[in-house]
C-alpha positions as a LaTeX table, in Angstrom:
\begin{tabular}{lrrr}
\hline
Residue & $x$ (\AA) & $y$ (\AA) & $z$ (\AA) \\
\hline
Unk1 & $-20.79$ & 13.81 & 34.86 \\
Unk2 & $-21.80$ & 11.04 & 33.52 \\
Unk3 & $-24.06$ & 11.00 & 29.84 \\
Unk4 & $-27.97$ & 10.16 & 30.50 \\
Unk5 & $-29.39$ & 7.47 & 28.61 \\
Unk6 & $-30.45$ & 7.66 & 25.06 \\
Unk7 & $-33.54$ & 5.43 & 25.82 \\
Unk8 & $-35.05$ & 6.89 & 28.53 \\
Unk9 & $-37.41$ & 9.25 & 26.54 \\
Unk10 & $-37.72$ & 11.39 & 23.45 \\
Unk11 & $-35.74$ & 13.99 & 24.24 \\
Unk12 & $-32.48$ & 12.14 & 24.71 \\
Unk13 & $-33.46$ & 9.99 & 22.15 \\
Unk14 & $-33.14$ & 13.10 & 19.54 \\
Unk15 & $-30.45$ & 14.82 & 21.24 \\
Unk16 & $-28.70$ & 13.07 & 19.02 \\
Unk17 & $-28.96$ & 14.47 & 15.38 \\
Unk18 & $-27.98$ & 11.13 & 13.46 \\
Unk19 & $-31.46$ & 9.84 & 14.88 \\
Unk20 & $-33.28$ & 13.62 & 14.42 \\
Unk21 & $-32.36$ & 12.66 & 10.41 \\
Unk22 & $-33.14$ & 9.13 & 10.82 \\
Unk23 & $-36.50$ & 10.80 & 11.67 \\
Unk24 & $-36.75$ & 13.21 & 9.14 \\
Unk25 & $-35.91$ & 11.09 & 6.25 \\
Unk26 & $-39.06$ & 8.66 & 7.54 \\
Unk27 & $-41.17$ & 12.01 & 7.54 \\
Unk28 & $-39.60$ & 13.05 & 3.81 \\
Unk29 & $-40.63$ & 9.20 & 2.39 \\
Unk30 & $-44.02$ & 9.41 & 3.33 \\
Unk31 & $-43.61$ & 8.38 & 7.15 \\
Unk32 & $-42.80$ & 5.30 & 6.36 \\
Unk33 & $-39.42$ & 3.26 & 4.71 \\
Unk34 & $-37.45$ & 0.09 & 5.23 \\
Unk35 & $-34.12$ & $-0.45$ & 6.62 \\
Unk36 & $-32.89$ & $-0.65$ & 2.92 \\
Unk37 & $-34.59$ & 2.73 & 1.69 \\
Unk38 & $-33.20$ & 4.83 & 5.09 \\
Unk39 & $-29.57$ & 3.49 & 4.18 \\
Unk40 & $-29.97$ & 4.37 & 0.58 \\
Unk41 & $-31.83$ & 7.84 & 1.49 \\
Unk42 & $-29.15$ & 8.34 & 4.31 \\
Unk43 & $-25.77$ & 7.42 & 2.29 \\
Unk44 & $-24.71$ & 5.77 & 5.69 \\
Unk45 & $-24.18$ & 1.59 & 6.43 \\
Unk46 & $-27.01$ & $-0.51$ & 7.35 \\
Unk47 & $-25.65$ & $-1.90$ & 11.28 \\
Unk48 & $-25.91$ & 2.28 & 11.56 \\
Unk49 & $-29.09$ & 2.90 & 10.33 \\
Unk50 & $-30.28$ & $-0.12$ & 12.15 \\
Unk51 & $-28.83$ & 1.13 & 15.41 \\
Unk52 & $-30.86$ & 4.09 & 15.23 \\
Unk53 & $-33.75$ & 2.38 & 14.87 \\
Unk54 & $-33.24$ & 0.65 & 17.88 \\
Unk55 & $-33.29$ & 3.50 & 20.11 \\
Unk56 & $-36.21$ & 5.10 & 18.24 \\
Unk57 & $-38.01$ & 2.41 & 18.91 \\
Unk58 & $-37.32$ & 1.78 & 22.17 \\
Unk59 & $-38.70$ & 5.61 & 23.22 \\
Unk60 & $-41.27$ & 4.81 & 20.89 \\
Unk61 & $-40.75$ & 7.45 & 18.16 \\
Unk62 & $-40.61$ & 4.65 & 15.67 \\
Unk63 & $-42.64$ & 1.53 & 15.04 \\
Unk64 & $-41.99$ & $-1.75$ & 12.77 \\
Unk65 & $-44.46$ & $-4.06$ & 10.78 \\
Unk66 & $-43.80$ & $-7.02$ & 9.17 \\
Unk67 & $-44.86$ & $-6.49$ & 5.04 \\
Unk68 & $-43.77$ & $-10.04$ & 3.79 \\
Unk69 & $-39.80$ & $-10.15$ & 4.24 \\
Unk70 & $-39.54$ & $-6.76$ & 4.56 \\
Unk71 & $-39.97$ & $-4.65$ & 7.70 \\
Unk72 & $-41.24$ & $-1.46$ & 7.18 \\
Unk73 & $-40.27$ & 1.93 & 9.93 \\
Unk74 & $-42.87$ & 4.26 & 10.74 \\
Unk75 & $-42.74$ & 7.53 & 12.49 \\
Unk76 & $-44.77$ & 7.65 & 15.83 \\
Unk77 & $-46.27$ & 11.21 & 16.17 \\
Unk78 & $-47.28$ & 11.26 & 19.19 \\
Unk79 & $-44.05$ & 11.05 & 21.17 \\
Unk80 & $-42.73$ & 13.68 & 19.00 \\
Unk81 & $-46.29$ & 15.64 & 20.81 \\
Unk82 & $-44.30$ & 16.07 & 24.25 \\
Unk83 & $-41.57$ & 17.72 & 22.67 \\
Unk84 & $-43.25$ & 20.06 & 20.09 \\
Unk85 & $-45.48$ & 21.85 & 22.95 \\
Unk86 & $-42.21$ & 21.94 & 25.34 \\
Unk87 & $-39.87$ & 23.96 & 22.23 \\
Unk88 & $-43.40$ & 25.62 & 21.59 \\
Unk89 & $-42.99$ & 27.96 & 24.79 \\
Unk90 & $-39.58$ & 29.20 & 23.36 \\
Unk91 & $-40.64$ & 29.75 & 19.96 \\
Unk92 & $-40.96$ & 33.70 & 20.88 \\
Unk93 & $-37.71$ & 33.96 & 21.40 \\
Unk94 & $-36.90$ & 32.26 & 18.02 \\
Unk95 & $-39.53$ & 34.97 & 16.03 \\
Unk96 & $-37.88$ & 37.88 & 18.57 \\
Unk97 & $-34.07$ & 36.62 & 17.28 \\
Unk98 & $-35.62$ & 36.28 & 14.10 \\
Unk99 & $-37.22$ & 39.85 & 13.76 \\
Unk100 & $-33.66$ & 41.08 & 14.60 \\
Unk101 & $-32.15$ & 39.18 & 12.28 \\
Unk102 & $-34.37$ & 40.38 & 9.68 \\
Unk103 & $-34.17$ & 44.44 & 11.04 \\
Unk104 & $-30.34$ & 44.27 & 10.66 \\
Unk105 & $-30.50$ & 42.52 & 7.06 \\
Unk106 & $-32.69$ & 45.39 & 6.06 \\
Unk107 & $-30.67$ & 47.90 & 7.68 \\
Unk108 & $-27.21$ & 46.79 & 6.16 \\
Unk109 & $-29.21$ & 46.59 & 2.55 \\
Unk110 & $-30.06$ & 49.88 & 2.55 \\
Unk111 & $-26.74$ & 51.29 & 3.49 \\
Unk112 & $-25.34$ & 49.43 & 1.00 \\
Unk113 & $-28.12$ & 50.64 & $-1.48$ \\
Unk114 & $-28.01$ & 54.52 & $-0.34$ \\
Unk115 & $-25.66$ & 57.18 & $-1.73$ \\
Unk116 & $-22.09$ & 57.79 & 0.23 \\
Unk117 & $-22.60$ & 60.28 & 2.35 \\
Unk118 & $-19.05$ & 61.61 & 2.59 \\
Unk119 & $-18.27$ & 63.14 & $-1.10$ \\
Unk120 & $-16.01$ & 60.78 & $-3.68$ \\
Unk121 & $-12.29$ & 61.90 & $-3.44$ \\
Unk122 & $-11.27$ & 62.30 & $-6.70$ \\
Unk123 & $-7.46$ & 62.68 & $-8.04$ \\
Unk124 & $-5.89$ & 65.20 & $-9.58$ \\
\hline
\end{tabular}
């Protein structure tokens, strides 16, 4: 079966999680960073960085201006829109795993925090 495109829209833009951090390190600098910054902020080389780019912009998730020499990467919101209300119908079934997740904590805390109930064997 052959892979779909990365640039055909959002969602198989970010199915790739190089570009979901790409993304999130634009959100963590204020929505907006050059190539230069990202690479620093990233650890990773610059052709990488800029490759990801590319295919954020071409889905549109990512925009470019021109400050002087430099060109500055901004998040697109909107884009991002189409994906947050489709995850948004599963996010019951995150707070449902969630609430189990927490029940079971809580259980296994207070076994460990209650008294044995079979007596200590002692030695003789």
């Amino acid at each position: 079966m052959a892979r779909a495109a990365t640039t055909l829209d959002p969602f198989n833009a970010i199915a790739e999680p190089k570009r979901r951090l790409v993304l999130g390190a634009l959100a963590a600098g204020g929505g907006e960073l050059t190539v230069n910054a990202l690479t620093n902020t990233l650890g990773w080389p610059q052709p990488q960085v800029s490759k990801h780019l590319a295919v954020l912009r071409q889905v549109n998730l990512v925009s470019v201006t021109r400050r002087g020499r430099e060109r500055m990467y901004r998040v697109n919101g909107e884009p991002l829109r189409s994906i947050h209300y489709w995850t948004k119908a599963f996010e019951q079934f995150w707070e449902h795993q969630l609430g189990r997740i927490k029940d079971r904590a809580e259980a296994m805390a207070n076994h460990v925090q209650s008294p044995s109930k079979h007596p200590k064997e002692t030695t003789q």
